[in-house]
TINU-139889 format. One line per 8 residues: their letters; for each residue x negated, y negated, z of C-alpha. Coordinates in Angstrom, 3 decimals. Layout:
a> X/Y/Z  ...;
//
This chain:
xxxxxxxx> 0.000/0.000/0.000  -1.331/-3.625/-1.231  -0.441/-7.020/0.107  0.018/-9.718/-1.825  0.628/-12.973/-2.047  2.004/-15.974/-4.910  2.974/-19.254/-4.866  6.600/-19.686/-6.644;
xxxxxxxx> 7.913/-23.122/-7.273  11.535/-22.550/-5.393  13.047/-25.721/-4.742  16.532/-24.173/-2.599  17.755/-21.425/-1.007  19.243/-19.892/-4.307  15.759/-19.313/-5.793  14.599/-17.808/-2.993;
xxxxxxxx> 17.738/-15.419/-3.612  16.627/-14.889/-6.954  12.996/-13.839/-6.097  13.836/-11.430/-3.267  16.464/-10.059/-5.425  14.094/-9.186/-8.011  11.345/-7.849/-5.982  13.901/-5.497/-4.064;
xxxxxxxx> 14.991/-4.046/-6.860  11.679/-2.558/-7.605  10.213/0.761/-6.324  7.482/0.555/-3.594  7.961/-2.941/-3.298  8.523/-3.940/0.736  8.377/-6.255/3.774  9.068/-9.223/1.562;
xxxxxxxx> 8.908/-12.543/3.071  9.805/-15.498/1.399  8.728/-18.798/2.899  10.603/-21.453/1.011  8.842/-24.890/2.702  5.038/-23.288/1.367  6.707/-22.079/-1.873  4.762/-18.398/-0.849;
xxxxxxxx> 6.258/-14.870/-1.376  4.208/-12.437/-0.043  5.101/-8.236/-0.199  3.881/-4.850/-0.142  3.510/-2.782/-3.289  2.750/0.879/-4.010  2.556/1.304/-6.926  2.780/-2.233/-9.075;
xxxxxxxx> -0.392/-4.687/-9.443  0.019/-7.999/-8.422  0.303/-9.283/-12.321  3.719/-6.522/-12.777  4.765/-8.293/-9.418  4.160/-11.652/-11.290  5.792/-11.118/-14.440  9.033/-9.372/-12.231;
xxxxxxxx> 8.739/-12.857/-10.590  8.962/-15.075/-13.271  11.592/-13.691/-14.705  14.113/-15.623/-12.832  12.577/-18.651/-14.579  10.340/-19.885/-11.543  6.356/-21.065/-12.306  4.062/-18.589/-10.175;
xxxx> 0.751/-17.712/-9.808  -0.928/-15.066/-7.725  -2.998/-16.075/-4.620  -4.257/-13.033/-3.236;
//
């Protein structure tokens, strides 16, 4: 299991929504946190790399880029 962490530009609640909604729909994804005043998402993975994480993220049409 990898941790890892992006920055997401989510302006509201909603997009924070949308995020977490995508991430939990993939397998071995987990303990997502979503921290909407740093713009950082940061989850557990199993099986997907940070950039499949990344391109699942900006699919709901928020900029991000992977920190660590």
């Amino acid at each position: 299991m990898t941790t890892y962490t992006f920055n997401v530009d989510m302006t509201c609640g909603g997009c924070s929504k949308a995020v977490n909604a995508v991430l939990s729909k993939l397998d071995g994804v987990s303990n997502i946190k979503i921290d909407l005043a740093t713009k950082t998402v940061v989850c557990d993975s199993a099986n997907l790399s940070a950039q499949d994480l990344l391109t699942n993220i900006q699919k709901t049409g928020k900029k991000a880029s992977i920190v660590a």
